[in-house]
Structures are given as structure tokens and as C-alpha cells.
N, C-alpha and C positions, 0 to 999 in steps of 0.2 A: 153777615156783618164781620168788620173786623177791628178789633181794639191794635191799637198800633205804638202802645207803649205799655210791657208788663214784664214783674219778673215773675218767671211761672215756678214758684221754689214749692209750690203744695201738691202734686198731682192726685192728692187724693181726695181735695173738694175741688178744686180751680175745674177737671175735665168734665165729671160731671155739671157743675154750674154754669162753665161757657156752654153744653151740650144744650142745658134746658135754656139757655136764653137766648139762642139760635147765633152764636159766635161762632165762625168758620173757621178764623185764620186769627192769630197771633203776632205779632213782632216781640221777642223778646229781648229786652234792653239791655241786661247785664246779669251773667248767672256763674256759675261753677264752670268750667266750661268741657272737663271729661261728662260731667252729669246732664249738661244740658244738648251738649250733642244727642247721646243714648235717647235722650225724652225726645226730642224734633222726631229721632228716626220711627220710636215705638210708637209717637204718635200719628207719626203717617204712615205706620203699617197698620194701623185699627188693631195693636199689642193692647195699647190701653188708649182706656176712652177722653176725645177730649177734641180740641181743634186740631187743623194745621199747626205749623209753628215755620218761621222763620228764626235765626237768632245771632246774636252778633258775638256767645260766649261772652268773654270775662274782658271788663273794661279795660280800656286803654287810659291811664290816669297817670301823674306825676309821681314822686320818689321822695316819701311814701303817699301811697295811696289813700282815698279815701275808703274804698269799700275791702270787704278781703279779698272776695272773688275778681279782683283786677290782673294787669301787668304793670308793673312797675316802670315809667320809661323815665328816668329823668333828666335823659341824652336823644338829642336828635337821633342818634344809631340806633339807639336800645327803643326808640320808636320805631324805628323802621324793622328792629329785631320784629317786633310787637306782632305788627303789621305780618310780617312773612310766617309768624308761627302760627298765626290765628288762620291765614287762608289756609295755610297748610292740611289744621285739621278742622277746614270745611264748614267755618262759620259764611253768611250768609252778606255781613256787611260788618262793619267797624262801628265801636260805640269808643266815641270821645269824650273825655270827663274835664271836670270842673279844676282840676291840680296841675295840669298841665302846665309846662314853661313855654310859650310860644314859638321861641323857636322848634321845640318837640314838635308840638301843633303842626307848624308849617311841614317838616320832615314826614309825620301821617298822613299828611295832604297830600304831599309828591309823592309818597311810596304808594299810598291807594291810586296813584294814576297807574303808574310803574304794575301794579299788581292788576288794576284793573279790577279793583277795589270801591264801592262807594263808604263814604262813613257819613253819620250823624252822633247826635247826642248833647251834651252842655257844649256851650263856650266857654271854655277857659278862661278862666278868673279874668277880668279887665281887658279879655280880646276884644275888641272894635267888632260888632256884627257885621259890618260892610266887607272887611278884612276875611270874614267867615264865608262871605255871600265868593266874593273873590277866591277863596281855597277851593269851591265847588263841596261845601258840605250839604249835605242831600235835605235833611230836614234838622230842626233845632227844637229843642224839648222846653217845654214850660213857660213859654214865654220869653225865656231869656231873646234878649236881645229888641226887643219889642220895649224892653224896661228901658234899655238903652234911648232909643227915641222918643220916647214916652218925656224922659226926663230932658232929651233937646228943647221937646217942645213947649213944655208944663211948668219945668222950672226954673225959673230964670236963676242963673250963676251956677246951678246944677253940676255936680260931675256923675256921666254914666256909670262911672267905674265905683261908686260910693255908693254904700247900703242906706245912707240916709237919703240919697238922692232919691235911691230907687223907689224905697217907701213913700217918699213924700211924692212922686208922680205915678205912683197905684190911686193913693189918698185922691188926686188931683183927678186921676182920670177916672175917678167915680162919679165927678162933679160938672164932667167936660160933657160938648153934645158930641152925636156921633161923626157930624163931620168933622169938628174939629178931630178927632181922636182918629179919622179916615187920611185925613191930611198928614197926622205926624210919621204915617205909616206907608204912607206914601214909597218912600224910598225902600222898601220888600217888594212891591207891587211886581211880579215880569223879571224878579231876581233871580229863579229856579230857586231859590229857599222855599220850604214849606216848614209849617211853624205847627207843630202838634201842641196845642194849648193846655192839655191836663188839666182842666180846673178842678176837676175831683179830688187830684190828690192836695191840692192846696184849700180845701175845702173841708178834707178831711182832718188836714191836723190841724187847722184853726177850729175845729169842733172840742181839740183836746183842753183850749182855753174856753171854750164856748160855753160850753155845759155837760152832759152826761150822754157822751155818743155810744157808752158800753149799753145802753137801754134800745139799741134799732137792732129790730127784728133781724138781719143781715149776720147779726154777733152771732146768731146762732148756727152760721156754716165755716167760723173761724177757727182754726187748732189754738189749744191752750202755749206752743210757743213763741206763734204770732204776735197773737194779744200780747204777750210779756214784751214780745221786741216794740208792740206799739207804745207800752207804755215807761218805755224808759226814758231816761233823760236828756239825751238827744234829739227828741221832739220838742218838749215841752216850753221852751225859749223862744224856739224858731214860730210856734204856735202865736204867743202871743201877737209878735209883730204878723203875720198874714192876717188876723182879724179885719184890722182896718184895710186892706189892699182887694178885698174879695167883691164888690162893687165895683172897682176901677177894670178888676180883672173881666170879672163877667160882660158890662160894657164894652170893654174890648174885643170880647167876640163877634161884637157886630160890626166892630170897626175893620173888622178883619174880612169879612164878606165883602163891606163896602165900598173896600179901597181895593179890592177884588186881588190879596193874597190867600193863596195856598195855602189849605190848612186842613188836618186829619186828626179825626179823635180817636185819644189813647185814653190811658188811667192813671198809669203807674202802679196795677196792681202788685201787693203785697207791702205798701205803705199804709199808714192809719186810716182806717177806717174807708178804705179803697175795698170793695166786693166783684168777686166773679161774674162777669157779667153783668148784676145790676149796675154797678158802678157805669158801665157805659151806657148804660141806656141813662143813668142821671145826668152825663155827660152831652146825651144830644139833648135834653130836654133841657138845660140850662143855656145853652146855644140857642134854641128857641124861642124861651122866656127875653135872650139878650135882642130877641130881634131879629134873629137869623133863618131866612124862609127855612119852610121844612124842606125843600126840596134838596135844598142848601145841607142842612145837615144830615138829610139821608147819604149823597153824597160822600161827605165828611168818614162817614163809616164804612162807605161799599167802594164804588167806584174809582174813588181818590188816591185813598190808600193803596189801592190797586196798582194803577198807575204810577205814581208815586212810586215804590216800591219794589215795581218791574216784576209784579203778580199777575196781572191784567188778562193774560192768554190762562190762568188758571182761575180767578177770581174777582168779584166785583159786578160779574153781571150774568143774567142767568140765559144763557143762550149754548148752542150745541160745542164740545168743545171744550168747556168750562168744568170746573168740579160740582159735582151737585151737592151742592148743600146750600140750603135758604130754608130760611124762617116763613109761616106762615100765621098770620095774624087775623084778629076775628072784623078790625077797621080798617082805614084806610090812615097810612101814615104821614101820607102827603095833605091831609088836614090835621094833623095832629100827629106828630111823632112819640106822644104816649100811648099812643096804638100797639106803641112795638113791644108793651109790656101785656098785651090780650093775646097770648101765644096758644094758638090752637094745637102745631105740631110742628116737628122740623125734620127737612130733608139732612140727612148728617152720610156726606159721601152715596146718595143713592139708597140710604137706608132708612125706611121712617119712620121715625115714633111722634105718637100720638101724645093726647093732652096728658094719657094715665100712665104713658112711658114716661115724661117727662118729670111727672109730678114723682114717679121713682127713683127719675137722678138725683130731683132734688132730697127727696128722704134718704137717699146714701149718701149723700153730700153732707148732711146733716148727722149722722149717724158714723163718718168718719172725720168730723168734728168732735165729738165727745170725749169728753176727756179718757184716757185708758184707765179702767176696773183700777184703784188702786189696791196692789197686794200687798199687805203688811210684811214686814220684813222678818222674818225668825230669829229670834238673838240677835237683832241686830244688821241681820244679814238679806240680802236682798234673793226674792224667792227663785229667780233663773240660775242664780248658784247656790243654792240648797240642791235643786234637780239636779244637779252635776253630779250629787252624791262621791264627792272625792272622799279616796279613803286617806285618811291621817286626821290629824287634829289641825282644828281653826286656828293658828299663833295672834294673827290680827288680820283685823279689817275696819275698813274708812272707806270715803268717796273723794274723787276729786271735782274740781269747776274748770270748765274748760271757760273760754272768752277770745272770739277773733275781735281784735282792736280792743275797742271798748266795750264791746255786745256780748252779753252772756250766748254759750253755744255749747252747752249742755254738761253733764254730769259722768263719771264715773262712778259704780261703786266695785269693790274688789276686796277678794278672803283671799289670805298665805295660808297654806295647808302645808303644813311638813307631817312627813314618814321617816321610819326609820333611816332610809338612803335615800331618799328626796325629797325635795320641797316643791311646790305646785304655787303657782299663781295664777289667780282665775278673775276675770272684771267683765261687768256687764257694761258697755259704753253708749252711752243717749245720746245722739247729737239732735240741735232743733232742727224746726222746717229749713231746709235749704240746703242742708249738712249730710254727710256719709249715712251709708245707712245703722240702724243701731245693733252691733252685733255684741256677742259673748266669746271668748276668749280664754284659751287656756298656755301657759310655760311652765313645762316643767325641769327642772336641772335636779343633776344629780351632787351628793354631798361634797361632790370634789369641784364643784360649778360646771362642771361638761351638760351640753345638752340631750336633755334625754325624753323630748318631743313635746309637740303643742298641738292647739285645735283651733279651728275657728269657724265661729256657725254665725247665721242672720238673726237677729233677736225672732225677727219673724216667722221664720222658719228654722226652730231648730233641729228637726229633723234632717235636712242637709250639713253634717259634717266635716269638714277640712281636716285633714290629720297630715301630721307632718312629724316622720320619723326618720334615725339615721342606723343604717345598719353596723353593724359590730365590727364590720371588718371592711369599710371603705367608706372617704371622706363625701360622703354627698346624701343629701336630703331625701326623701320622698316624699311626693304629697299623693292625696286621695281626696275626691271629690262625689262621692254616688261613683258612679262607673268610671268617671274620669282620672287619670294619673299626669304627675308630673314628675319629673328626676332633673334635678339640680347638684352640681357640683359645684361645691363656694371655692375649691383650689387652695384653700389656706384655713388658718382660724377666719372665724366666724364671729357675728353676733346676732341672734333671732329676733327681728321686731315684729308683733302684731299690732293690732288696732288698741290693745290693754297699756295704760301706761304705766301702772302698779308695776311691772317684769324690766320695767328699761333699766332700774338704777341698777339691778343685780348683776345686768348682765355687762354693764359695764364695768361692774367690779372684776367681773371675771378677766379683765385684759390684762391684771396687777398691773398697771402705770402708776407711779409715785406722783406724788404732786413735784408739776414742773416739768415730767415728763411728757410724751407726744409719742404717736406708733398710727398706724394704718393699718387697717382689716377690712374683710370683708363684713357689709350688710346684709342680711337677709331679710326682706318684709315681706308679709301678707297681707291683706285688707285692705290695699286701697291700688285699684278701685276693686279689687274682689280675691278668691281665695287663691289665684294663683302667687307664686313667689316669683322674686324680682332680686338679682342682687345689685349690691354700689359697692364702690370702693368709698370707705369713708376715712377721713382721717379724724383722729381724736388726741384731743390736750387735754389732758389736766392740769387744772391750774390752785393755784394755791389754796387750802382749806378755809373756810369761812362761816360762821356766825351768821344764822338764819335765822328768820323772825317768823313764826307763825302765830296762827292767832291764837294759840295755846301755851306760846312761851317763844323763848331761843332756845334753840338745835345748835351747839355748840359741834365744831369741826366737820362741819358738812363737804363732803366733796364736790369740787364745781370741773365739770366737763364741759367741752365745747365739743361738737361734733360738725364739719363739715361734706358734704354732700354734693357732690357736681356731677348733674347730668347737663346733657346735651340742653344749652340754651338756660339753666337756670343753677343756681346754687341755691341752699338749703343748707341752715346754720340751727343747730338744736342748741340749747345752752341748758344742763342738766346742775341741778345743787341735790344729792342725795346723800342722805341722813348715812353714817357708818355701818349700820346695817345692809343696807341696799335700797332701800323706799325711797326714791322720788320725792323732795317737799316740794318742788316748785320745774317746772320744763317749759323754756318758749323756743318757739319754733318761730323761724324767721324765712319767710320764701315770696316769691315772685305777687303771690295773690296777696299778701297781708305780714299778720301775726298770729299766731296760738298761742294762748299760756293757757298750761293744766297748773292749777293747784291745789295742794293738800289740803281740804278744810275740817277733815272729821277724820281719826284715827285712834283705836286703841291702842295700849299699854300690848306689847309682848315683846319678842325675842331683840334684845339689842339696844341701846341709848337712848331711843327716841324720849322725851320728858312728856309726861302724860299731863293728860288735861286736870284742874282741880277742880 
């Protein structure tokens, strides 16, 4: 089978779950997109376990964005940038978003010819579906544009382009028969459009107004920073109004057979209350319930998508040739498509596991849901740097809150250790599901601020090392990896970033720029995406000292840096307020995918101005 709308941001329940519910293949809608390459590739080397995968990486959306993980285009060019940087690094198709300016739109359209490119995904705020049908967009997510006609047909003086429209001809086409609702739909019918419906995910967040969807058994193979993003308040508005719309929605599924458009079931997993696998199989069964032969929705899942999709010579039907992997079930699903839930075994690439193989993805699926062992902190201090065992005294330590947009995206915590000639800064960093991986991190400088080396290891695995030293008598770095070396000459000064953000403000100190000043240096980072180093030429302003608020008071004469960063295709603007000491109260990061802000929320009293908490 194949779910043909997900974003795979969990690989450590999402591969076993699709495994046990006999899912082959993937479409994935919108993700990170260095991270979601990496997963496509490891999952079709059987690195780790899980489906196929197609994917489109990191949306193409308007200026700004709505998700992080996008491109900013808010110029016809900077779409066609979009477009050439994405094929470049070997996405699969183009995913178009909801922010877009239409003329952008139309520019993605021509340059995916030009490139020889398909896209899918939203229509763009108040684009004309016909207009879409006309660009040659391959399929369209959620209904959109079905809403569009819905509301030609159902309500009279209607605008498609108005959310009250929209609503009141859901409400309406709950009420409608299926011909009528076959007729409005008419004009999709032999379009080349295909319309991936999702009703699961629009089902799931009107669950958040419904009642108590944290009680379905399913909760139990969710990570605890899912759950949190499901429950923020970004959902909870949007929730109430789909309530009424999920009748007109469901109905529509039939109308969609019967006017005999094109149509392939996805999820939208890693939205509320959206599951690995089960979710699509609620997905054919709600199609069914609408009225939609099963033949029809088997279909839907295999075949379609297939085609569809330009998988077809790999997937969709089981014949020589093809990838072997298929589900096998204890009914027959062509009288009943909840058959597909009596899973006896699945072929996954020629390999086969059985009822009791399966029933073990699912208990590891489960079992990398569970929350991590909480280890209480020692003094304060979080237990991955305690092991660090640095020698000097603790001066201070706090955590910070990271947030891409408006979405919490995890924590820092971080100890200053000073010695008699140097100071150490050490931070464990958590990012949630979706996010870099969670490492630990060391900087250390010496009393005169020169650098005098760092580390970096995977929370995971801390027994793989990064060590990064300069020798005494020449300008350039060395790094160390297990067996692996690297040597880097920065050419000039320097400054050392790893994945810690506790180490940034100090080391900006170290430029001595006055406020009002400006200079250029080299960057050094590690961490992303792994421990080799990278450098940039960055420039950096200081700008006039300023009066910061945290939640423990004002930080009186904070220094505010801006840093600029231009690589090939994107710039990268950090804007830093750090306390007279060196600490970091506040950093956003500004680049192509979103926003970052780290902030300071918990700090102790030590070396320097900072005003402590009462």
C-alpha cells in the first residue's frame, strides 16, 4: 500500500508502524530537506527500517513562510531559485504551499516544465482551481479546490475565495445527494488533477474539539514532542470550525468516484491525531462507509498512487518486475476493506515477517515512544554534563527554549566552568521530532579569549567524539572523529560555532567591536549537519547597547550583534543581545526555512551583571 501524503519527521515509530501495517511506499509532503534526503536514501538501502519513500524536501511557500522547513519565494525568480535548488539536491517532485503570490505560483509552474519537474500540494490562497488544473499541477491536497466548487454550486452569492463560503458549503454538502455533489464536481472529472482527500487529518483535529482523542489506543506509539506540537494553539481554533464540515467532507468522497475524478489516499501524517499506518487504513474505511466500492478504494492506495506518481514500473501491483513488498491478510478486502486490518504477514522488499515479527515492530514502535528515563539533575545541573567531569568550578548554569515560528523546538541546558586559565562552556541541546539531532557540546577559551578547543558528540552516542584543536605554532584547526581527521585553515581570525548556544555571545566578544562598529571574520561551525567543520565569511555589526527584558527582570546594557552569512543561494542573519558578560539572553536566526529564537529562561547568579532571579 501506499500513503501518499506524510511528513516522516519520527523514524523511530513512523518505520516500524508503516512495516507492520504492510505500507510500502511513502510520499513525503514537506520536511527538512538535508534530513529528509539522508532518510529517502537509508530507507531504501534497508539502513533502517521502514517503507520506500519519495519526497519533495522543503516547501516552496511565500515570504514568509508558513512552515520552517520551507523556501522562501516571494518573487517569481526566488521561485524559480526554489525550483532549481530543490532538483538540484534530488528531490523527487515540488510541494506548493498555501502563501504563495500567484504570480510566484505561475513562475513554479513554468520552471517545473523548464526543469522537467512535476509539483503538487496547496493552492495558493484564493488561486482559481481551474487556473491550477491549467498550470499542469499533478495532484492537490485536502480538498482544497473541491471547496472552491462545492461553494459554486451550494451557495448561492458564495465567494470561493471566503472561509465563510467555504464552511457553509462543507455544512451544505453534508446535506446534499450524491448526485448533486457529482455534478458540482463535474468540471475535475478528465482534468489530469488528482485530489488526495486526507480526511484523517481533518478528522483528527476536529477530534481536539470533539472530546478526549489523547484516550485512542494509537497515543501509545506517539513521542512525548509530537503530542506537545499537537497540542498547541495552532490547532485548537481551526478545530472548532472543521467539526461541522466532516459530513459534507466524508459525502464527498463518493462524489468523487462518481463523477469519476482521480483521487489517492494519504494522511497527512505527523498532524493530530494522524497514526502510522493505522491512519490510512481509517482512511480507506471512511471512503467506504462514504459509499465508495472497495475495489475503488483498494485502488486509491495501490495502483493509483502508483501511477499517479510515476512509480508504477516499481509499485502498485504485484507482478515480476515490481518491488516485492505486499501485505497479506487473513479476508478478502474487496468485500470489505477492513480486512486490511487482519494482517497475517508482510512481504517488506522480498523479506518476510510473520504475525510475531510484526507484532515486535509494533512493541519497538511502542517502546520508542516512551518517554526517556527522566534523570534528575545534580545541583541543578543536567546529568550529560556532570559526565563530562570538567575540571574547574561550575560559575553558572541555565537552559534555554528554542521556537521555529511560533512552535516550541526544544531546550538547552548549559554549565560555565572556569580554571585558573580557562573557561569551558558545555550545553546539552534537545531538539523535538523533526529537529537536528540532540547533541552535547563543549568551548573552551583561554583567559585572554583565544581559542583553545571544543568537542562535539551525539547525545546518543556519546562515545563518538569530535575534538577540535589548534596547534601552537600555526593558524588552522584540527578536528578528530574515531579514525577520521579533518584540517582546516580559517586564514585569519576566527570565530568557533557549535550546535551550544551558551559559547556564541563570548565569542563574539572576543572581536572587541565597540557599538556602532562592523568588521568581517571568519566562521567556523560544526554540527550541522554533522561533526565536520565548515567555514563562512561572516560580517558582524554591533549596534547600540540595549535594555532587555527577561522574565527575571531587565539586563541593563546588553549588547545587540547582528551577524550576517551568505552562502551560495541563501543568506543567514543571526541577531544576538548578550548580557556584558558573554551569555546570550536572547538569538534569532533568520534563514531561507523560517525563524529560530533561543531564549534565556533559567539562569543563575555568577561571574558578571547578570540580575538574578528573586
Amino acid at each position: 500500500m501506499i500513503d501518499a501524503h506524510v511528513h516522516y519527521v519520527d523514524q523511530a515509530t513512523y518505520g516500524p508502524l508503516m512495516l507492520a501495517h504492510g505500507i510500502a511506499l511513502v510520499r513525503d509532503m514537506g520536511n527538512n530537506l538535508d534530513e529528509i534526503i539522508a532518510r529517502r536514501a537509508a530507507l531504501a538501502s534497508g539502513e533502517i527500517p521502514g517503507p520506500d519513500m519519495i519526497c519533495a524536501g522543503s516547501i516552496v511557500d511565500g515570504d514568509p513562510p508558513y512552515w520552517p522547513f520551507s523556501e522562501a519565494s516571494g518573487t517569481p525568480e526566488a521561485g524559480r531559485d526554489a525550483v532549481r535548488k530543490l532538483k538540484a539536491a534530488g528531490v523527487d517532485f515540488i510541494k506548493v504551499y498555501s502563501r504563495l503570490p500567484h504570480d510566484v505560483y505561475d513562475a513554479i509552474a513554468d520552471e517545473c516544465r523548464v526543469q522537467k519537474m512535476v509539483f503538487a500540494g496547496h493552492l495558493p490562497d484564493g488561486l482559481p482551481v481551474r487556473r491550477a488544473i491549467e498550470a499542469g499541477q499533478l495532484t492537490i491536497e485536502h480538498m482544497q479546490g473541491v471547496d472552491q466548487l462545492l461553494v459554486e454550486a451550494l451557495v448561492p452569492g458564495g465567494d470561493p475565495s471566503n472561509q465563510i463560503s467555504v464552511y457553509a458549503a462543507w455544512q451544505a454538502a453534508g446535506e446534499a445527494d450524491s448526485a448533486t455533489l457529482a455534478k458540482a464536481l463535474a468540471p475535475l472529472a478528465g482534468s489530469g488533477v488528482t485530489i488526495c482527500p486526507t480526511f484523517v487529518v481533518m478528522e483528527g483535529i476536529a477530534s481536539l474539539a470533539e472530546g478526549t482523542p489523547d484516550q485512542d489506543p494509537q497515543m501509545a506509539y506517539v513521542q512525548a514532542p509530537l503530542k506537545a506540537f499537537w497540542g498547541g494553539e495552532q490547532y485548537k481554533g481551526f478545530a472548532r470550525y472543521l467539526v461541522p464540515t466532516l459530513e459534507g467532507r466524508r459525502r464527498t468522497l463518493r462524489a468523487l468516484h462518481d463523477a469519476g475524478i482521480t483521487f489517492i489516499a494519504g494522511t497527512d501524517l505527523a498532524n493530530p491525531h494522524v497514526y502510522a499506518g493505522d491512519s490510512l487504513l481509517r482512511e480507506l474505511e471512511v471512503m467506504q462507509e462514504a459509499g465508495v466500492p472497495a475495489s475503488a478504494v483498494l485502488q486509491a492506495a495501490t495502483s493509483t498512487p502508483a501511477r499517479v506518481l510515476g512509480v508504477e514500473d516499481r509499485f502498485g501491483a504485484i507482478e515480476p518486475g515490481r518491488v516485492a513488498s505486499l501485505v497479506v491478510v487473513r479476508a478478502n478486502p474487496l468485500d470489505d476493506v477492513r480486512a486490511l486490518r487482519q494482517v497475517e504477514g508482510v512481504l517488506d522488499r522480498g523479506v518476510w515477517r510473520d504475525r510475531a515479527g510484526l507484532d515486535a515492530l509494533l512493541a519497538e514502535a511502542q517502546r520508542a515512544a516512551l518517554p526517556p528515563a527522566e534523570s534528575p539533575k545534580i545541583d541543578g545541573v543536567a546529568p550529560e554534563l556532570v559526565a563530562l567531569a570538567l575540571p574547574g568550578e561550575i560559575v553558572r548554569r541555565g537552559t534555554y527554549e528554542f521556537k521555529f515560528g511560533t512552535f516550541p523546538a526544544g531546550t538547552e541546558d548549559f554549565i560555565v566552568v572556569r580554571e585558573s586559565e580557562a573557561t569551558t562552556y558545555a550545553s546539552v541541546t534537545r531538539f523535538g521530532v523533526g529537529g537536528p539531532e540532540n547533541s552535547i557540546s563543549t568551548y573552551r577559551m583561554k583567559a585572554d579569549g583565544a581559542f583553545a578547543g571544543a568537542t562535539y558528540r551525539l547525545a546518543d552516542d556519546p562515545g563518538m567524539v569530535g575534538t577540535y584543536t589548534m596547534p601552537a605554532d600555526a593558524l588552522r584547526l584540527d578536528a578528530r572523529m574515531g579514525d577520521e581527521t579533518q584540517t582546516l585553515s580559517p586564514g585569519g581570525p576566527f570565530i568557533f560555532f557549535g550546535p551550544g548556544v551558551s559559547s556564541n555571545g563570548v565569542m563574539l566578544r572576543t572581536i572587541g567591536l565597540g557599538a556602532g562598529a562592523s568588521g568581517e571574520v571568519v566562521a567556523v561551525s560544526v554540527g550541522d549537519p554533522d561533526w565536520h567543520m565548515d567555514k563562512t565569511q561572516v560580517k558582524i555589526e554591533r549596534r547600540a547597547d540595549e535594555d532587555v527584558t527577561m522574565t527575571w527582570g531587565v539586563v541593563t546594557g546588553a549588547h545587540h550583534f547582528v551577524q550576517r552569512y551568505v552562502t551560495p543561494g541563501e543568506e543567514v542573519v543571526i541577531e544576538s543581545w548578550v548580557e556584558p558578560s558573554g551569555l546570550p539572553l536572547r538569538i534569532v536566526m533568520t534563514f531561507a526555512q523560517g525563524r529560530l529564537e533561543a531564549v534565556l529562561r533559567d539562569v543563575t547568579p555568577g561571574f558578571g551583571p547578570i540580575a538574578p532571579k528573586e
